[in-house]
C-alpha positions as CSV (number, residue, x, y, z in Angstrom):
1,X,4.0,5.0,-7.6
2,X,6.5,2.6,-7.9
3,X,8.8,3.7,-4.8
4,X,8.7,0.9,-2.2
5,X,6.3,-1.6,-4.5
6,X,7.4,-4.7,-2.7
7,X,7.2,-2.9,1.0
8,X,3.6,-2.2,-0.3
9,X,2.8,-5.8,-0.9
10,X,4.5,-7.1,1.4
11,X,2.3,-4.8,4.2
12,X,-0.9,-6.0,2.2
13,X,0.3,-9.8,2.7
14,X,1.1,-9.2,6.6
15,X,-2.2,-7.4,7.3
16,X,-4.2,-10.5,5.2
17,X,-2.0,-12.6,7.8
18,X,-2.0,-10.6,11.2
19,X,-4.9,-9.1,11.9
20,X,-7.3,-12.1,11.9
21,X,-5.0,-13.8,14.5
22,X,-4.7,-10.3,16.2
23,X,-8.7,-10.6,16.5
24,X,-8.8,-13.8,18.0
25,X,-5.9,-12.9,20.5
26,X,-8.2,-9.8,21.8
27,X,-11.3,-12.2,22.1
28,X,-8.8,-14.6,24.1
29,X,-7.5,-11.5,26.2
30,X,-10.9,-10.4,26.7
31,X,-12.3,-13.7,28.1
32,X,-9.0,-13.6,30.9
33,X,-9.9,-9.8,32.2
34,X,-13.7,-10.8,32.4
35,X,-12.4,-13.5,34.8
36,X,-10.0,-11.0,36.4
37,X,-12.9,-8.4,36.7
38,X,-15.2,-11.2,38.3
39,X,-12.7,-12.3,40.6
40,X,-12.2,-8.7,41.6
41,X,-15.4,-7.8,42.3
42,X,-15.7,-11.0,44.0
43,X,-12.7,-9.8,46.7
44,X,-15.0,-6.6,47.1
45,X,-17.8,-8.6,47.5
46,X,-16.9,-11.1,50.5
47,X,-14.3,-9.0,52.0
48,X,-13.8,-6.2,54.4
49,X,-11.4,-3.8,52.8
50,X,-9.4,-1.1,54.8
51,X,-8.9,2.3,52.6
52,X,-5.8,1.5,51.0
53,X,-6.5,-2.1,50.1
54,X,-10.0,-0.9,48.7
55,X,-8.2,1.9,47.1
56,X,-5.6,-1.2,45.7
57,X,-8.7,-3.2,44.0
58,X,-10.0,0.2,42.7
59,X,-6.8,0.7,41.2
60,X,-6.5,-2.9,39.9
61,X,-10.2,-3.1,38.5
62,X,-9.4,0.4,36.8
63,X,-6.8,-1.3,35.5
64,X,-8.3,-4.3,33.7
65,X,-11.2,-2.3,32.6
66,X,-9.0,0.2,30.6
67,X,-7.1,-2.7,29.2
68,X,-10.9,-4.3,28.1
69,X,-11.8,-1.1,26.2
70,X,-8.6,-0.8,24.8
71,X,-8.8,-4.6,23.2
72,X,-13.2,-3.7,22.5
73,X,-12.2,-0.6,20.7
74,X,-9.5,-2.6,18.7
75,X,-11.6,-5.4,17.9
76,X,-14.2,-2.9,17.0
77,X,-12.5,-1.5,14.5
78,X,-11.2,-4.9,12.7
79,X,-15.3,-6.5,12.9
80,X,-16.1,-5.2,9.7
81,X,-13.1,-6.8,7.7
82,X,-12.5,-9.9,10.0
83,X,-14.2,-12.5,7.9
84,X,-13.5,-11.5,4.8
85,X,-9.6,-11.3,6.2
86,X,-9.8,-14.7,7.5
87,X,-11.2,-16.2,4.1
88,X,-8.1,-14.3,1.9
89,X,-5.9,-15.9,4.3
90,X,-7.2,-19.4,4.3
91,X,-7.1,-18.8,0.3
92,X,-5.1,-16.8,-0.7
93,X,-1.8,-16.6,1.7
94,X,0.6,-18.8,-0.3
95,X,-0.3,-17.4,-3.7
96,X,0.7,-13.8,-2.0
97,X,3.8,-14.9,-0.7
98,X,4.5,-16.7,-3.9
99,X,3.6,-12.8,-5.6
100,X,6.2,-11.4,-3.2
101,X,8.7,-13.8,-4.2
102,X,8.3,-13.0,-7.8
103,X,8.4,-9.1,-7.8
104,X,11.8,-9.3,-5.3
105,X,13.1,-11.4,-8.4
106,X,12.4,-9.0,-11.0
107,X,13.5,-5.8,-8.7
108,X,16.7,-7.5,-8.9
109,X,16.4,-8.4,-12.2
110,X,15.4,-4.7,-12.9
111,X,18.5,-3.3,-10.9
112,X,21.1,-5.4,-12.4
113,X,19.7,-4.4,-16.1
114,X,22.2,-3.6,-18.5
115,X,21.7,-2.4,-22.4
116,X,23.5,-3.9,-25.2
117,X,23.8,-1.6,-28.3
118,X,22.3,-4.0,-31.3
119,X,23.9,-1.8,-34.0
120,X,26.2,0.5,-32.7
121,X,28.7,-2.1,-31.0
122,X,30.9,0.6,-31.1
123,X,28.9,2.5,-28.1
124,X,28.5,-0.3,-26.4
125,X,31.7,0.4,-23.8
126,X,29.5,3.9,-22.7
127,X,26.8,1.1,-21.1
128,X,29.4,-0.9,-19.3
């Protein structure tokens, strides 16, 4: 249970701290393909296209709608936890890292341990 404690925390504190702003960077993403999708449909719209420039805006408006679906299906996915991830963050970040801080000390503290015999002094070389 113990193997890897502080990776553990330390994955709990970057999730608390990443996938909020990763939210907010999809919603930004999003917003720029909708106006890349409008002005594509837009060159379809008041444009005469031979077959391989048509063929070029299909391609392109394939493109940015993947990329859309991609960033929906991800956003999605983090709806359900994005508010209550934002408030731990706003509240609870520094206390976390402050957490972290303190269990790296005592893992060092741990691995550095040493025994000294409190009766049998003469044992005490088997220790060192």
């Amino acid at each position: 249970m113990m193997d890897d404690f502080e990776g553990k925390i330390t994955h709990l504190r970057d999730t608390i701290r990443d996938i909020p702003d990763i939210y907010k960077g999809n919603r930004a993403e999003l917003d720029k393909l909708e106006g890349e999708t409008q002005d594509l449909l837009h060159l379809i719209e008041f444009n005469n296209l031979n077959a391989s420039e048509g063929f070029k805006v299909y391609k392109e408006l394939q493109k940015v709608r993947r990329r859309r679906r991609e960033l929906k299906n991800q956003n999605e996915l983090i709806e359900p936890l994005y508010k209550t991830l934002q408030s731990m963050k706003n509240k609870n970040l520094k206390s976390l890292n402050d957490g972290i801080g303190d269990v790296r000390r005592i893992i060092e503290r741990q691995s550095n341990r040493k025994y000294s015999c409190r009766i049998r002094k003469d044992l005490q070389f088997k220790f060192e």
